[in-house]
C-alpha positions in Angstrom: -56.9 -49.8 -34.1 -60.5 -51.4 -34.0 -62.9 -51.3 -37.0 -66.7 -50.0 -37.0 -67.7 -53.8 -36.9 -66.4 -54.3 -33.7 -68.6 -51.7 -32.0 -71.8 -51.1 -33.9 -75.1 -52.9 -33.9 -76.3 -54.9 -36.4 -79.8 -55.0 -35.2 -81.1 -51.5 -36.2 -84.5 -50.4 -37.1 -85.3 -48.9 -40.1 -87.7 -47.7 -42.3 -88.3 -45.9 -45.6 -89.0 -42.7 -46.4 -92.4 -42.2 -46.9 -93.3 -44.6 -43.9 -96.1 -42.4 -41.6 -93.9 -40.5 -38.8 -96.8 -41.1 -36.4 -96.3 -45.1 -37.0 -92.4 -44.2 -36.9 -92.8 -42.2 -33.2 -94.5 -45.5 -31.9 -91.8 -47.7 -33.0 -89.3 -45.6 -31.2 -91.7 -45.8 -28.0 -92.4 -49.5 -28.1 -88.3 -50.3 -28.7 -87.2 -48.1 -26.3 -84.7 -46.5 -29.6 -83.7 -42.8 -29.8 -83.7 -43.4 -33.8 -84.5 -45.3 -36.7 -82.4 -45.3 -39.7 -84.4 -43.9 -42.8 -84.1 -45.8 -46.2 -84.8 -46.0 -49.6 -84.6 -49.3 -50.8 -81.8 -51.2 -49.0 -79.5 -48.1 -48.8 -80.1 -45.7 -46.0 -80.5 -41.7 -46.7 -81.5 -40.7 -43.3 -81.9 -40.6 -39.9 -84.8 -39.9 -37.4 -84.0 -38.8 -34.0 -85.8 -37.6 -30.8 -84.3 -34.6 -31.6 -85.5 -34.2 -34.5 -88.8 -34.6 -33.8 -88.6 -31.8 -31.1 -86.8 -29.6 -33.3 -88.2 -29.6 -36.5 -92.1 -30.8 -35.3 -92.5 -27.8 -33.3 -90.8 -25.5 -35.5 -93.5 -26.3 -38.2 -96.5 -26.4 -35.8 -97.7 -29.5 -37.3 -99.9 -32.5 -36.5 -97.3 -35.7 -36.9 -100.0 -37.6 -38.5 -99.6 -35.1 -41.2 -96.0 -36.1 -41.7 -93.6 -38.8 -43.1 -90.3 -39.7 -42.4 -88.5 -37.7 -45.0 -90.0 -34.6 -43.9 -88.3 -34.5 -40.5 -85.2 -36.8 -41.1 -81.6 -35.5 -40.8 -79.4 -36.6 -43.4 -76.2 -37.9 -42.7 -73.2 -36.4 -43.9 -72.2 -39.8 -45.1 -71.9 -43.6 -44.2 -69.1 -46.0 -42.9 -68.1 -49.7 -43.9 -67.7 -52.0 -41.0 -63.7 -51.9 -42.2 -63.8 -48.3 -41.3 -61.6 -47.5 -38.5 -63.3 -46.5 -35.3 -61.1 -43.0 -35.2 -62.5 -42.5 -38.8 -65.7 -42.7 -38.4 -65.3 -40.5 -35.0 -63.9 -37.9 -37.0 -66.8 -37.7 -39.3 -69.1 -37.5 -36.5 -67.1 -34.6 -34.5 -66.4 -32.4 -38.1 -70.0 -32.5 -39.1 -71.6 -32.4 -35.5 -73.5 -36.2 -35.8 -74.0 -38.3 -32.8 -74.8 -41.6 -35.5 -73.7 -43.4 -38.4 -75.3 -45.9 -40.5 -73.2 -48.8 -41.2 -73.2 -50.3 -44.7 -71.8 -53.5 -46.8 -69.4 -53.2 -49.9 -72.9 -52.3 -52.0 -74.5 -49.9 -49.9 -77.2 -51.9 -47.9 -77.7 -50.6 -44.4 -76.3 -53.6 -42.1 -75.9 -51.7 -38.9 -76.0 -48.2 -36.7 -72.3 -46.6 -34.9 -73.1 -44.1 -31.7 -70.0 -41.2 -30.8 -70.2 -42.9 -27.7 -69.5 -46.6 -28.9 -66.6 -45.1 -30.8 -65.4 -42.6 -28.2 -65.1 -45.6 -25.7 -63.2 -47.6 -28.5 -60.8 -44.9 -29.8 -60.0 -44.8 -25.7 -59.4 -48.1 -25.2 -57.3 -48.9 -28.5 -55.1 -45.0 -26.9 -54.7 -46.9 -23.2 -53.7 -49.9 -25.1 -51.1 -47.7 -27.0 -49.5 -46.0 -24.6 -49.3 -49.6 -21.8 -47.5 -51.0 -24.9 -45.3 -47.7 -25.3 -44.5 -47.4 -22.0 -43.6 -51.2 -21.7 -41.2 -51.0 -24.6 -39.4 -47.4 -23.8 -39.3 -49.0 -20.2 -37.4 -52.5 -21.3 -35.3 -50.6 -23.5 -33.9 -47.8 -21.3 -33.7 -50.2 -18.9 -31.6 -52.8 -20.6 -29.4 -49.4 -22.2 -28.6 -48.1 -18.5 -25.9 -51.0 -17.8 -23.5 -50.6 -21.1 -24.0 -47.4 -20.8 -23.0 -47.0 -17.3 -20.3 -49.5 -18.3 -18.9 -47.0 -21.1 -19.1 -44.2 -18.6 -16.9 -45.7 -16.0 -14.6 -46.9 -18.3 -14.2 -43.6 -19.4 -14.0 -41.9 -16.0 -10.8 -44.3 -15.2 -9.4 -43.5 -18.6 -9.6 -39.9 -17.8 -8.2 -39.9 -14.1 -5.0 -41.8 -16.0 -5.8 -45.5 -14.1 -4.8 -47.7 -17.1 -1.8 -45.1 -18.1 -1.5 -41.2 -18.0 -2.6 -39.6 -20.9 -1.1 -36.7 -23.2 -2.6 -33.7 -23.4 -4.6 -34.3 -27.1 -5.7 -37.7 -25.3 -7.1 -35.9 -22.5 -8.6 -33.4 -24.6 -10.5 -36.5 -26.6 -11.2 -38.9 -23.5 -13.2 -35.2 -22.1 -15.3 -34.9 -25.0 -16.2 -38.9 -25.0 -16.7 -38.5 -21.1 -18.8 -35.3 -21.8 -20.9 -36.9 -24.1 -21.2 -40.6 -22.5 -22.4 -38.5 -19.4 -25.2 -36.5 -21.6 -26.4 -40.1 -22.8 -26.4 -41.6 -18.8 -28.7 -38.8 -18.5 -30.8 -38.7 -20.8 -31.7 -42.4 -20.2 -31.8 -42.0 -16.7 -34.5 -39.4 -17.2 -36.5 -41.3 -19.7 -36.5 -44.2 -17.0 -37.5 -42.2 -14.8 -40.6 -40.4 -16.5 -41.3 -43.9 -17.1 -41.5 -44.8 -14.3 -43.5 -42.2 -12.7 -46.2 -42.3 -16.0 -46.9 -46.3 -14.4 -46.7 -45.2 -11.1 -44.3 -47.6 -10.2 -42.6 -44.9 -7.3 -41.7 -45.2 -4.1 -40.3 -43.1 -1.4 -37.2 -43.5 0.6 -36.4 -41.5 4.0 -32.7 -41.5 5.1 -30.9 -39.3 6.2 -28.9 -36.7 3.3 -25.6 -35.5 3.8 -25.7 -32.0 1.4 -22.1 -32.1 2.0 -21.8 -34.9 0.7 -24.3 -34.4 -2.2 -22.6 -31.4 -3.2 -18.9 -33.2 -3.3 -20.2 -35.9 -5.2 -22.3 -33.5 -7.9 -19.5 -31.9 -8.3 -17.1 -34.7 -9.0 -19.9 -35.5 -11.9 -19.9 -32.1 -13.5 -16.2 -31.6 -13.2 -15.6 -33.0 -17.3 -18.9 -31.2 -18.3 -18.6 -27.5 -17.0 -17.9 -25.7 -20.4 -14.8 -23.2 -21.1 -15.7 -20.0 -19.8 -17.9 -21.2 -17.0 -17.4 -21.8 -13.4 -19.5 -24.0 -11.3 -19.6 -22.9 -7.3 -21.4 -25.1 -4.3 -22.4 -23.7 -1.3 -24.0 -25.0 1.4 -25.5 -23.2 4.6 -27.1 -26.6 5.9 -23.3 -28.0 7.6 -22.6 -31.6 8.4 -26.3 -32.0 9.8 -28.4 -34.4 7.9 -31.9 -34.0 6.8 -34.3 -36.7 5.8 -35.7 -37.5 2.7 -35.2 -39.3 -0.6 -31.6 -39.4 -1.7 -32.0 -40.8 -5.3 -35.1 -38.1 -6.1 -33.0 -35.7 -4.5 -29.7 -35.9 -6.4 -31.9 -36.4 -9.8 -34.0 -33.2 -9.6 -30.9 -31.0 -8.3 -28.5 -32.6 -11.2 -31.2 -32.0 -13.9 -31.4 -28.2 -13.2 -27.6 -27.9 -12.7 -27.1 -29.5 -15.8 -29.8 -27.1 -17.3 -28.0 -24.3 -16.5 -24.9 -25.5 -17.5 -26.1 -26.2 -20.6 -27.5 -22.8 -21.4 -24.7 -20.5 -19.6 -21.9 -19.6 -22.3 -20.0 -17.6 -19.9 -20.0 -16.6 -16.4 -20.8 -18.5 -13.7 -23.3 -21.4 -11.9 -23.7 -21.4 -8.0 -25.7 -23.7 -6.4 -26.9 -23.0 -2.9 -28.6 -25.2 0.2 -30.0 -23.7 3.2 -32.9 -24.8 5.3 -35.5 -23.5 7.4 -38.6 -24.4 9.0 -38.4 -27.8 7.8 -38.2 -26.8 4.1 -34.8 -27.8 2.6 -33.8 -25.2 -0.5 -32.0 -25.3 -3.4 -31.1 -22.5 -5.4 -29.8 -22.5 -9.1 -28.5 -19.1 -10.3 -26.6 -18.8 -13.7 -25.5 -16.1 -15.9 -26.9 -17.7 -18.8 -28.9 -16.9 -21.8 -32.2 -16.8 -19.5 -35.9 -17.5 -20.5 -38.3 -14.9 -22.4 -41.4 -13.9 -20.1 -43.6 -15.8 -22.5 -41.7 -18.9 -22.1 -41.9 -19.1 -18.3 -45.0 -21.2 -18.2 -44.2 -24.2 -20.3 -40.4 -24.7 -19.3 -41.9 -27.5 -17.3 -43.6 -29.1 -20.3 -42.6 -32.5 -21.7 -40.4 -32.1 -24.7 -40.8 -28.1 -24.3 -37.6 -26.1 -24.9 -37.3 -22.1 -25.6 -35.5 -22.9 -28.8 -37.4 -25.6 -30.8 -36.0 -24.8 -34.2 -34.0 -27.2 -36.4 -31.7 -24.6 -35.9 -31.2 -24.2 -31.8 -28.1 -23.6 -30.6 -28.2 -25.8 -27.4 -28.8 -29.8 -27.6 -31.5 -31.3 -25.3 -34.9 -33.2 -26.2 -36.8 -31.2 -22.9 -37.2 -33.9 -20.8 -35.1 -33.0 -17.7 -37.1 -30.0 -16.3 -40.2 -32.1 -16.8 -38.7 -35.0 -14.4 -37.7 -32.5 -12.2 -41.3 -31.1 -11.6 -42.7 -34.7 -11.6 -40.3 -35.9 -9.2 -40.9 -32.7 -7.2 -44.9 -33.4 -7.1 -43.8 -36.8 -5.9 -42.0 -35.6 -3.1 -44.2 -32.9 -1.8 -41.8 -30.4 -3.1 -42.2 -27.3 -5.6 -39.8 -25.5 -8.3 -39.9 -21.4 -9.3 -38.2 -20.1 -11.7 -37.1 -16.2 -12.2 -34.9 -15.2 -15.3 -34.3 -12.3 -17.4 -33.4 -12.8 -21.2 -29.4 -11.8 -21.5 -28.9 -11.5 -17.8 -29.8 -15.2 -16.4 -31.8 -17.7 -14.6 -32.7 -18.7 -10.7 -34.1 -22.1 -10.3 -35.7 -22.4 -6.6 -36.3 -25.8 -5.6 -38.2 -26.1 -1.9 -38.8 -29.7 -0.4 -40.4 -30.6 2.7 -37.3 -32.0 4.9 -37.0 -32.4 8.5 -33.4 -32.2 10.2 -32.2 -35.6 11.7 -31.5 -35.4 15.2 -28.1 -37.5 15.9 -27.2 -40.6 13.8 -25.0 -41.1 10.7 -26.2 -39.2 7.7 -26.1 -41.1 4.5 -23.3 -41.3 1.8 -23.7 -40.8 -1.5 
């Protein structure tokens, strides 16, 4: 964070307090200054601005030359050190409505003048240089997580399909809950990459040609371990074996986010998932019997790090980041996402993306 000294100037003019306004006015005029910093002795007590000239001469219907300094000054609701930090001394101008500061040493001397806009463009510049250097350090580190943690996962995909040795039934019961949880973490770094990504603007767009068959199969081969007891997950899809074009990756990310959403709020019941496509619009649909979304809620669902339930006490895990990606991978994409729920009964997800049909050639595999 930068200090006052970095952004103020030293070279302000200044006089005392009983110095002749007129003689003050033709200071301003000759310097081409909207204010002079008022003093008594080396310590300032004021300030003199255009403004308050307008204001305050007009008000009393005066002649200047029958004024000093002091009688029109505005005093300052208090002075900054040059150590002072430049969001500091911008919150004393913003609480008490200032546009200046005068600057002092350790003894009170006036040694320079700070403007809301010298410290406006420094508080920006020190917040872009925070967030390049956050989003540089999330980015290196879920990018160097995603390979162990992709390695654990597959590890513990073959341990649970019984390639190493078939399991009993309490070792199956144990490898589930690792593979459920190892698969929450892929996730969740996945979509932190992602949102990463798309903050820099480091995205590009693929078009291929989607097999939804396909998609669908392999979805749900990745939800198989994490469909909870109670719950059953259904795919249908209206499309057939002809491919579309578009962006697999973004695709499969959006689609598995709000799957995994209503999953992850659906305690019993079921969770279809539905494809059709017309008019060059390809649709996804996302209804559950979950615990659905107050009304009041609807609106900010979309919100990073929003979730219905942000109590220390919330039932469901989740740090509200996968509905976000979804709508930012969406905008991406040329695509939109609807929501309908009713609290008790469930939720319908609607996700519509521009996507032409592919008119002979091999669709792509996941």
């Amino acid at each position: 964070m930068q200090t006052v000294a970095t952004v103020m100037t030293p070279e302000v003019s200044s006089v005392d307090r009983d110095f002749p306004l007129l003689k003050a006015i033709a200071i301003m005029a000759k310097r081409a200054i909207s204010c002079v910093v008022v003093r008594e002795g080396p310590r300032p007590i004021g300030i003199l601005t255009e403004r308050d000239l307008v204001r305050k001469l007009f008000a009393a219907g005066g002649d200047p030359a029958m004024f000093r300094v002091g009688d029109v000054m505005t005093t300052p609701p208090q002075t900054v050190t040059e150590e002072t930090t430049t969001l500091e001394a911008l919150q004393l101008l913003r609480t008490r409505a200032f546009r200046r500061l005068p600057v002092v040493d350790p003894n009170g001397a006036l040694v320079g003048i700070v403007t809301q806009t010298d410290l406006l463009h420094a508080v920006i510049a020190d917040l872009e240089e925070a967030s390049r250097l956050k989003s540089e350090i999330l980015s290196t580190v879920s990018h160097e997580l995603r390979t162990p943690i992709a390695l654990i996962a597959g590890y513990v995909d073959l341990l649970s399909e019984g390639t190493f040795e078939p399991l009993q039934p309490r070792q199956q019961e144990v490898v589930a809950r690792v593979q459920r949880t190892s698969s929450q973490l892929v996730d969740l770094v996945n979509a932190a990459f992602e949102l990463i990504q798309l903050e820099a603007g480091r995205v590009s767009i693929a078009c291929n040609p989607i097999d939804v068959e396909a998609l669908f199969e392999q979805l749900g081969r990745e939800f198989r371990a994490l469909v909870p007891e109670g719950v059953s997950l259904h795919w249908r899809n209206e499309l057939g074996t002809q491919p579309i074009l578009g962006d697999h990756a973004k695709l499969k990310a959006s689609l598995k986010n709000v799957v995994d959403n209503a999953l992850k709020f659906t305690t019993a019941g079921r969770v279809e998932v539905m494809a059709a496509w017309a008019d060059g619009l390809l649709t996804f649909v996302v209804q559950d019997t979950g615990i659905g979304i107050p009304a009041a809620d609807l609106s900010h669902i979309f919100e990073l790090f929003r979730q219905v339930d942000a109590s220390d006490t919330r039932r469901f895990a989740g740090v509200g980041l996968g509905l976000h990606v979804v709508k930012r991978l969406l905008d991406v994409l040329g695509g939109r996402i609807a929501v309908d729920s009713t609290p008790g009964v469930g939720s319908t997800f609607r996700i519509t993306i521009p996507a032409p049909r592919v008119m002979g050639g091999p669709p792509t595999r996941p």
